[in-house]
C-alpha positions in Angstrom: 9.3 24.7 23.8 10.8 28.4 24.1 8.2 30.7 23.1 8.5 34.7 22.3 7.0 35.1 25.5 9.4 33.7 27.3 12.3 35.7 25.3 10.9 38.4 26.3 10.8 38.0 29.9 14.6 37.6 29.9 16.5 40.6 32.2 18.5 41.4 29.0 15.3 42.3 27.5 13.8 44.3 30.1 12.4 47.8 28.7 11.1 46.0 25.8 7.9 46.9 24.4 5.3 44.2 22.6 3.5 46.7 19.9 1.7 44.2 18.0 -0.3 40.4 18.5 0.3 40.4 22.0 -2.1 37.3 22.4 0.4 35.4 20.3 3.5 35.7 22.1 3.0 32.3 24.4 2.1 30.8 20.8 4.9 31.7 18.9 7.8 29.3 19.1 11.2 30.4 18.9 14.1 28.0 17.6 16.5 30.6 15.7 17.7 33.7 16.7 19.6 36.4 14.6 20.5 39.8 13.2 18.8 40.7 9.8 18.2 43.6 7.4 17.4 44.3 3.8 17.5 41.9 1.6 16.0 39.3 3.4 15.8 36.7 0.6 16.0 33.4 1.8 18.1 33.9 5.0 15.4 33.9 7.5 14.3 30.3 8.9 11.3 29.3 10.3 10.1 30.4 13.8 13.5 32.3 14.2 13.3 35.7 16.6 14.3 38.4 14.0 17.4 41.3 15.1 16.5 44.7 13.4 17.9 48.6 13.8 16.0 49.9 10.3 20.0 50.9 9.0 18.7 48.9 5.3 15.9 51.1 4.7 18.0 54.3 4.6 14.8 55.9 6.9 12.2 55.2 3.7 9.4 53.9 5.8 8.2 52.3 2.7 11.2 50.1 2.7 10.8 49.6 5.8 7.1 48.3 5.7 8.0 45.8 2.9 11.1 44.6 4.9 8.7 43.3 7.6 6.3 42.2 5.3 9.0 39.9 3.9 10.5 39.4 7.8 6.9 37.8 8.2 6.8 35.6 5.1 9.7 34.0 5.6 7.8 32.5 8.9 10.1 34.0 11.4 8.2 33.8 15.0 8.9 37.7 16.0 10.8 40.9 15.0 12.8 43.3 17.6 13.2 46.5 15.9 15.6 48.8 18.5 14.3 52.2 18.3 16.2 55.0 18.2 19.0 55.8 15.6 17.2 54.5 12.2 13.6 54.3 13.3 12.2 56.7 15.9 8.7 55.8 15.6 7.9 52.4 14.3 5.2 53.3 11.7 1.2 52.8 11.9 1.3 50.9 8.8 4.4 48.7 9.7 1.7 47.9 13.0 -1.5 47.8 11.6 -0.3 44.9 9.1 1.4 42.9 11.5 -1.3 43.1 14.0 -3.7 42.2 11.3 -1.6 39.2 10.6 -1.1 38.1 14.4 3.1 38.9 14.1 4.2 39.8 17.5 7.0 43.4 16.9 8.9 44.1 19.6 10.2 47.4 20.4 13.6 47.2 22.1 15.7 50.6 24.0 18.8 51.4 21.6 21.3 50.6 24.7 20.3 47.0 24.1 23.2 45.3 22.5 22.4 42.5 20.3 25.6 40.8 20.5 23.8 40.0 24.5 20.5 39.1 23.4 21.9 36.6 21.0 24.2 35.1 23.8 21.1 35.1 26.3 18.6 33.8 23.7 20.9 31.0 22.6 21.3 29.9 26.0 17.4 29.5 26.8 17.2 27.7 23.0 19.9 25.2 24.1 17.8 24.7 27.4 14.7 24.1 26.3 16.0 22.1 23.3 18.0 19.9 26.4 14.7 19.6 28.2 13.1 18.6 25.5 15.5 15.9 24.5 15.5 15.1 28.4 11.5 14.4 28.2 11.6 13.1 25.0 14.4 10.1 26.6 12.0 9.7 29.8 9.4 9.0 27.0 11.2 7.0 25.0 12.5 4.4 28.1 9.1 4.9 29.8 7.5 3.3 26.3 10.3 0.5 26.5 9.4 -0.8 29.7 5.9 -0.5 28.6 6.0 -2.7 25.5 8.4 -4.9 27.4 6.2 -5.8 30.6 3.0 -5.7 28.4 2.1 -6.5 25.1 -1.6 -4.1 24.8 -0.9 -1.1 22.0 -3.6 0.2 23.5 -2.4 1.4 26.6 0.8 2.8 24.4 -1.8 4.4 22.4 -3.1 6.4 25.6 0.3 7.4 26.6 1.2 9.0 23.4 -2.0 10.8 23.5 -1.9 12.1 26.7 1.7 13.5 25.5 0.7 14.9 22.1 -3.2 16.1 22.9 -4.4 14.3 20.0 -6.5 11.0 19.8 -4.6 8.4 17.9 -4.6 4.4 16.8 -1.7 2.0 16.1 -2.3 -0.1 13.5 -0.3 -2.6 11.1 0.8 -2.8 7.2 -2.1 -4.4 6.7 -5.2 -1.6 8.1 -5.7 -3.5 11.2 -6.3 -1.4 14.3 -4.1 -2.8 17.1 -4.1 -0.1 19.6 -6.4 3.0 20.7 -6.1 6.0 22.7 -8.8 7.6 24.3 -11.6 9.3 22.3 -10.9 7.1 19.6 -14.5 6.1 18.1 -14.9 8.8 15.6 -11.4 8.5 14.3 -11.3 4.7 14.3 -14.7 5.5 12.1 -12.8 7.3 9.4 -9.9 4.9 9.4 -12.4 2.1 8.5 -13.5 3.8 5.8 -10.6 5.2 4.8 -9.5 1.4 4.3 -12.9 0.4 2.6 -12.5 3.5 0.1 -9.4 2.9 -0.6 -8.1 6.6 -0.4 -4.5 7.5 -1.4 -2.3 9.1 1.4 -0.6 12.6 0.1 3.2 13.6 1.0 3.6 16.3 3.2 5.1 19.3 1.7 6.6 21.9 5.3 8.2 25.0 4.9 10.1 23.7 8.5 10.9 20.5 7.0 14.0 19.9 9.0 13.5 16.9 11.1 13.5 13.2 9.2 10.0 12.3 10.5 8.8 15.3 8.0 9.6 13.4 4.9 7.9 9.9 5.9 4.7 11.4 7.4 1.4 11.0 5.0 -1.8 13.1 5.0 -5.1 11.5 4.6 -8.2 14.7 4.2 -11.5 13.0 5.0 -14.8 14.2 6.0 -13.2 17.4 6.3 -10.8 16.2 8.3 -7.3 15.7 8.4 -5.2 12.5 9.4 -1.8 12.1 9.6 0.2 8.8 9.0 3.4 8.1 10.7 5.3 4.9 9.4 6.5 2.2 12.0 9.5 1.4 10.3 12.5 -1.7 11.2 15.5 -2.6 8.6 13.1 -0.1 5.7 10.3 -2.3 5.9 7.1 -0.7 7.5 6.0 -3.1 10.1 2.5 -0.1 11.3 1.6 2.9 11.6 0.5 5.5 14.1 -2.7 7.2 12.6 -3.4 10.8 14.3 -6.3 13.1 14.1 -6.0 16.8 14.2 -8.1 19.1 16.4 -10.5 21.6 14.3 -8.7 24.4 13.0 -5.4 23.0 14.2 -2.8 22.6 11.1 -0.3 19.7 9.7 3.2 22.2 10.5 1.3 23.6 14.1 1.2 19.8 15.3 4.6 18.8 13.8 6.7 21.2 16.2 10.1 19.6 17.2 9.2 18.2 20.0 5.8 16.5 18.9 7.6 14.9 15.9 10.2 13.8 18.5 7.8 11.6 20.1 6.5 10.4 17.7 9.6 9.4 16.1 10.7 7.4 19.5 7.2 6.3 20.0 7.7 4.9 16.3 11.3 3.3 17.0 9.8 1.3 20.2 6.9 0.3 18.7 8.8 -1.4 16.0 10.4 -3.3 18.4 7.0 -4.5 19.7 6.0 -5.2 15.9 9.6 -7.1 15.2 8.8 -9.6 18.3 5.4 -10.2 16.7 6.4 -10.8 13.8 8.8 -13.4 14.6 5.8 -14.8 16.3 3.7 -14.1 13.2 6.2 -15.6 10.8 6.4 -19.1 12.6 2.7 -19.3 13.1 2.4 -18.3 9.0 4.8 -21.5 8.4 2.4 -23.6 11.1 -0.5 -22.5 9.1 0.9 -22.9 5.3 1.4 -26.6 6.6 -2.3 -27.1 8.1 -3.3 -25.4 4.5 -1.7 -27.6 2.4 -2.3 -31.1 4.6 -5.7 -30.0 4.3 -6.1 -29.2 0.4 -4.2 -32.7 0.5 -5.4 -34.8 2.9 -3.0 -35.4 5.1 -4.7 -36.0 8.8 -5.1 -38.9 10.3 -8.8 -38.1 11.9 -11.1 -35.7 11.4 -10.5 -34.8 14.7 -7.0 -34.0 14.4 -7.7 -31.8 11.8 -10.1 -29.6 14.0 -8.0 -29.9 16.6 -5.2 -28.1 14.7 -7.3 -25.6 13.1 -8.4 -24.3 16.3 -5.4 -23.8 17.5 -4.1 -21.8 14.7 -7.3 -19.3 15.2 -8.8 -21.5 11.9 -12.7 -22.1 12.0 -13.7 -25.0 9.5 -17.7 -25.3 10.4 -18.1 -23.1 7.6 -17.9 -22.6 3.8 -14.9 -22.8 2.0 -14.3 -22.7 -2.0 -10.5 -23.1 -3.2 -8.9 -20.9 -5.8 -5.3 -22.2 -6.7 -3.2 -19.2 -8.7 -0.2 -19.4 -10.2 1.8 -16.1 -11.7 2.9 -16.4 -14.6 5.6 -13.6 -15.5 7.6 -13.8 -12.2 10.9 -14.4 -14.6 10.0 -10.9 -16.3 9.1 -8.7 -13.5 12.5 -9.7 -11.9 14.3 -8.6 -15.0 12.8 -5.6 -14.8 13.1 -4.7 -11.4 16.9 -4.9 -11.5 17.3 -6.2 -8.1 20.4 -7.5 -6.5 18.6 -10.0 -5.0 18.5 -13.5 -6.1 15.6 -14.8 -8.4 14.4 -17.1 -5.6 14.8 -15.1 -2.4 12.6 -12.0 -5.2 10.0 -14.4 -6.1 9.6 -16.0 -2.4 9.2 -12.3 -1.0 6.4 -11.1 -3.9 4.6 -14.2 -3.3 4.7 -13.4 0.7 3.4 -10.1 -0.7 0.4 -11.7 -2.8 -0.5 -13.5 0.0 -0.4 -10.3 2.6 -2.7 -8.6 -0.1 -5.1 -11.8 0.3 -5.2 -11.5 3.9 -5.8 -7.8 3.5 -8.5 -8.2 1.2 -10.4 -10.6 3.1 -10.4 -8.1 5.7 -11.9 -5.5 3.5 -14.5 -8.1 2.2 -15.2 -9.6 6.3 -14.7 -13.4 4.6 -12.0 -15.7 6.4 -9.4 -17.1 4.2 -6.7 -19.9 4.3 -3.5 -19.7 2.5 -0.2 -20.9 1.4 1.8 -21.5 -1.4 3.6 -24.4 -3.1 6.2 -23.9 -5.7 4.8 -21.4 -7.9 1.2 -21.7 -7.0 -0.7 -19.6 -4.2 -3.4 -21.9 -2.7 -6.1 -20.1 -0.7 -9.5 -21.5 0.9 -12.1 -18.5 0.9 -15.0 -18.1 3.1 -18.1 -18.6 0.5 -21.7 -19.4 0.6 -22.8 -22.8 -0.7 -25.4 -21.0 -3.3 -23.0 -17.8 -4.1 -19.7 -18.5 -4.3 -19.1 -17.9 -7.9 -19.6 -14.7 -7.7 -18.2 -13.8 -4.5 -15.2 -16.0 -5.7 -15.0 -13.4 -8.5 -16.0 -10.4 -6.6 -12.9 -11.1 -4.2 -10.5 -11.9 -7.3 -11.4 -8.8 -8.8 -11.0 -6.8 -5.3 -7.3 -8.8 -5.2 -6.5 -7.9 -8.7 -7.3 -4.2 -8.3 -5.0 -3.9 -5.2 -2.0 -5.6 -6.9 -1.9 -3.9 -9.8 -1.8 -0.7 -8.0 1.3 -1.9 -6.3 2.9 -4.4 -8.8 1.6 -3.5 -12.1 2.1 -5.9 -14.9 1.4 -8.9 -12.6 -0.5 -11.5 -14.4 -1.6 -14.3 -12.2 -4.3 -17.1 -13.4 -6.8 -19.0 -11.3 -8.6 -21.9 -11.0 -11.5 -21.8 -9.1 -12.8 -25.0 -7.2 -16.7 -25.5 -5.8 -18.4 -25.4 -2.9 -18.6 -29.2 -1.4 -19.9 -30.4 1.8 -18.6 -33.1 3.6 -15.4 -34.1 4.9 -13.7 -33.8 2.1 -14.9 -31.0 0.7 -11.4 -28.9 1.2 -9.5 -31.9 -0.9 -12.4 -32.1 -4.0 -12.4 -28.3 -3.8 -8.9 -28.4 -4.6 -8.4 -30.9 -6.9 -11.0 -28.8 -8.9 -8.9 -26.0 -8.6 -6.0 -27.3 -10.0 -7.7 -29.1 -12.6 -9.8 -25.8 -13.8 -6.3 -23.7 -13.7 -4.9 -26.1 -15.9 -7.1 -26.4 -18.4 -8.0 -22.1 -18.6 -4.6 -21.7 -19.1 -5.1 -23.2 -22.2 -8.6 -22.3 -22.9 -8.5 -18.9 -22.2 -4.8 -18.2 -21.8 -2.3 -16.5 -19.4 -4.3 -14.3 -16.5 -7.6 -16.6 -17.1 -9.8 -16.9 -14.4 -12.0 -20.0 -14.8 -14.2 -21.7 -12.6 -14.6 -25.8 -12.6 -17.8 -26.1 -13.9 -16.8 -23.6 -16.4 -14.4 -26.7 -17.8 -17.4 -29.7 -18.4 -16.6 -30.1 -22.5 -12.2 -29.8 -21.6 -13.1 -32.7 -18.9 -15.1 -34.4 -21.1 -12.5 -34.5 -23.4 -9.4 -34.9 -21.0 -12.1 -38.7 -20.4 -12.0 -39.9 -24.5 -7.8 -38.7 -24.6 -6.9 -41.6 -22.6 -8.5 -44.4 -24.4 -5.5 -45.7 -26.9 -7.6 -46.5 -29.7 -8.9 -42.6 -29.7 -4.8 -41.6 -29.4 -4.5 -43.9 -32.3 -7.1 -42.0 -34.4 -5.9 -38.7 -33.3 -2.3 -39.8 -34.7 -4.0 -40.5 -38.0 -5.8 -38.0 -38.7 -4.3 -34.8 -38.1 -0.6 -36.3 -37.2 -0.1 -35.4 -41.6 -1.7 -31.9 -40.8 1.0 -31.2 -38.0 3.9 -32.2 -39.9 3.1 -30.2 -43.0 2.7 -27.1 -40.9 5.8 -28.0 -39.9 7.6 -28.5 -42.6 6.0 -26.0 -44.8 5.6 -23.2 -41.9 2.2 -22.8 -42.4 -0.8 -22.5 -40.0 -3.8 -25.0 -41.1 -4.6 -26.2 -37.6 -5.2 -22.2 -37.0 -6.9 -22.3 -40.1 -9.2 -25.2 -39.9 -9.8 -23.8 -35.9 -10.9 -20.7 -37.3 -13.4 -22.4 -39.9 -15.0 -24.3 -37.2 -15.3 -21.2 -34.5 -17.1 -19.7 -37.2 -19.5 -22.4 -38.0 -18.0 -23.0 -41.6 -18.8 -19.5 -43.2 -16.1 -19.0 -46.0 -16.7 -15.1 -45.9 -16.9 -14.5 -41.7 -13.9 -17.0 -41.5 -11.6 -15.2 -44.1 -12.1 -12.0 -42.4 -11.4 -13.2 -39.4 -7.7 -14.9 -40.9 -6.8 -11.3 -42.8 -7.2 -13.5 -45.8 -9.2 -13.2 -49.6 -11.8 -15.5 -49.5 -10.3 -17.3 -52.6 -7.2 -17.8 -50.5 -9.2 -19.3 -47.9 -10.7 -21.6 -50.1 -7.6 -22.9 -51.4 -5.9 -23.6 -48.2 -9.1 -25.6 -46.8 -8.9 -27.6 -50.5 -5.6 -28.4 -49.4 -6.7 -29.7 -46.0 -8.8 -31.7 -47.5 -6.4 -33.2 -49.7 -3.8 -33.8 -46.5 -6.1 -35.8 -43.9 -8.6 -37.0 -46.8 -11.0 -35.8 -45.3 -14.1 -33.6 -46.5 -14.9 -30.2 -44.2 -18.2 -30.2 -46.2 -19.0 -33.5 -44.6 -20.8 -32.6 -41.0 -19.2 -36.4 -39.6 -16.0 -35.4 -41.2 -15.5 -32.2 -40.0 -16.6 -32.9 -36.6 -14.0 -35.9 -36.7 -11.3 -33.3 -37.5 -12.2 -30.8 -34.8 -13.0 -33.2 -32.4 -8.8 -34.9 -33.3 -7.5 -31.1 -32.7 -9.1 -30.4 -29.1 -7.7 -33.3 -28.7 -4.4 -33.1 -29.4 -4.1 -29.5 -28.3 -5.2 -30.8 -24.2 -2.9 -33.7 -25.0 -0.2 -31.4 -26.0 0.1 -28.9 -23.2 -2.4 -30.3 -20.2 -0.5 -33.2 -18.3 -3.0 -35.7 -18.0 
């Protein structure tokens, strides 16, 4: 990196006098040079070596003073004033604020052409940017034949540091630390809780922001510190991320100089490489798995023994607890609408379920309980870690977590579940999961779309689901409200709702017509007419529990395959 110091020490330069923040010269970076003067306005880039003779300010000092002031707003790293026609003294005000704010002024001999020092700096700017680009290369190939001969970030990790100064982790889309650097502890700290807290990153907002990294870097403040987040990035999916820590005192745009963010942004092109080739490994050990997940929820090995033998060798453990939760979402069709994607309907919904299923993994993570999963169809099948006497509630807990988290990044996703128990035995993953697909079923229709509803939650629906399939009890169900459905029908009228309604509210006439929007003579009329249409009397405790009994009934008959 050229520096003002080293501008400075060029022969064309020689006579030149440092009057101010001489401690700053090797600091000061210098990527620009040019000749400027009154207004400065906007023309003056960052860390560029500022060309000045005072011929603007007409030899009114005060101009003068607030052209450097402005000189040094615009961030430029220096300013050469050539004394001697304009300006014979540079002024003590002009010094004393730009020693007070650290900017290095430069007094140069009038017989200094400018039209020289521009050639000359130019020249040393195009060096330094080629040896730059020349270490930056050696970097880049040196990290290829790393992650080529061996798969451990962690030694990457070191490699960057030990270019960049800063201690550092690699990690995945998912949180996971899978490299380190040196020094690591206290930042690999704050990254673990930065995941548990669930703390938004913030864009990054440079004056310099000239180089592409700029835009896809992401702050995280934190314990009064300050991580940045650089994206891993293959075919604009994010595969990782490197994770830096700044030094005390040391700021976002001082790190992100040319040729740090130049590194990085190799370091983050070969590391996707290294991410790519894992997840090709990844996605056929995902397919290996979603078969194992589903033989097991039905069944399907031939000895026990098999089974473990299979789990163990896709990094499953099965001498624990496990309860199943079988989801299903149930707007897919509308999200795609509204997404407006050119992708097919299909290739969508396969990559949001993917996603649902990443956000499982990732939650299971946060939570420290080991989960199986795959999906069928539309449904996402998962086995989660639980304890034999809690795992309602950390069945819930873990739903909730899942919900939270998807909402954030696909709001409007409604998903319902069915929640299995906790079994023992060796069949415990295929009762667990028959309950889980019997409890979705019937809280779809108990408690409707986005229900979450445990099995033992469903012991009157099952009861019922029993008494549905005897043929006499079909038979009585026709009869008695089949004259009720047809009228409704017919008529367009509500008197199932209506006789529902009466019943939930344990046959008071005034709570019940409240309830409807109706007057309460209104409601007595249409439960007259009931009466009149299955001859039956709602008065009548036998009666009325005949009808309501005939409508649960017929409404699990109606839209729960049994």
């Amino acid at each position: 990196m050229l520096t003002v110091k080293n501008v400075i020490e060029l022969d064309i330069l020689e006579g030149a006098i440092v009057r101010t923040a001489k401690h700053k010269l090797s600091k000061q970076p210098v990527e620009w040079v040019s000749i400027m003067d009154i207004p400065v306005e906007n023309y003056i880039r960052k860390n560029e070596f500022v060309l000045n003779i005072g011929a603007g300010s007409g030899k009114d000092m005060n101009i003068f003073h607030m052209f450097v002031e402005s000189v040094y707003e615009s961030g430029a790293s220096a300013l050469a004033i050539a004394k001697g026609k304009y300006i014979m003294d540079i002024p003590q005000s002009v010094l004393s604020f730009a020693e007070e704010k650290e900017f290095p002024i430069i007094e140069i001999p009038w017989e200094i052409r400018f039209a020289e020092v521009i050639h000359f700096v130019m020249n040393e700017i195009k060096r330094s940017q080629n040896e730059e680009m020349q270490i930056v290369e050696n970097i880049q190939q040196y990290l290829l034949n790393m992650v080529l001969q061996n798969p451990n970030l962690s030694k990457v990790a070191k490699f960057i540091r030990e270019k960049l100064g800063n201690p550092l982790i690699i990690v995945d889309k998912t949180g996971e630390i899978k490299g380190k650097s040196n020094n690591a502890s206290d930042l690999m700290k704050k990254w673990n809780l930065y995941r548990k807290n669930n703390f938004s990153p913030q864009a990054i907002s440079l004056t310099n922001d000239h180089h592409p990294l700029h835009a896809r870097a992401e702050k995280i403040e934190l314990l009064n510190h300050v991580l940045l987040q650089f994206p891993i990035e293959s075919s604009n999916r994010i595969q990782g991320y490197i994770t830096i820590e700044l030094k005390d005192e040391e700021t976002v745009e001082s790190f992100l100089n040319n040729k740090n963010a130049s590194i990085l942004e190799q370091a983050s092109t070969v590391l996707a490489m290294w991410f790519l080739r894992e997840s090709a490994i990844e996605e056929t050990k995902t397919r290996l798995r979603g078969d194992f997940v589903w033989s097991l929820a039905k069944g399907e090995f031939s000895s026990y023994n098999q089974k473990l033998s299979q789990a163990k060798s896709l990094g499953y453990i099965l001498e624990t607890s496990y309860i199943c939760l079988v989801g299903t979402g149930e707007n897919f069709q509308e999200l795609y609408k509204r997404n407006k994607t050119v992708t097919s309907y299909e290739r969508w919904k396969q990559s949001i379920i993917h996603f649902i299923q990443d956000e499982i993994f990732i939650g299971s993570n946060i939570v420290n309980q080991k989960v199986m999963t795959t999906n069928h169809g539309n449904d996402i099948i998962l086995f989660l870690e639980a304890p034999l006497d809690t795992y309602k509630e950390k069945a819930y807990s873990f739903l909730e977590l899942l919900s939270r988290r998807l909402n954030n990044l696909l709001p409007g996703l409604t998903i319902s579940w069915g929640i299995g128990r906790c079994h023992e035995g060796e069949n415990r993953f295929i009762d667990s999961f028959n309950e889980a697909q019997a409890a979705l079923k019937i809280g779809r229709k108990k408690e409707g779309l986005g229900c979450r509803i445990n099995f033992d939650d469903t012991r009157i629906e099952r009861s019922l689901l029993r008494i549905a399939k005897d043929e006499e009890m079909n038979d009585i169900v026709n009869q008695t409200i089949k004259p009720l459905i047809e009228y409704d029908q017919q008529k367009n009228t509500n008197f199932i709702g209506t006789i529902i309604a009466y019943n939930e509210n344990q046959g008071k006439i005034s709570q019940t017509a409240r309830s409807l929007h109706l007057h309460r003579h209104s409601l007595l009329y249409r439960l007259k007419k009931i009466e009149g249409i299955v001859n039956l009397s709602i008065i009548d405790p036998e009666d009325r529990f005949l009808l309501e009994l005939c409508i649960k009934l017929w409404k699990l008959e109606g839209e729960i395959d049994t």
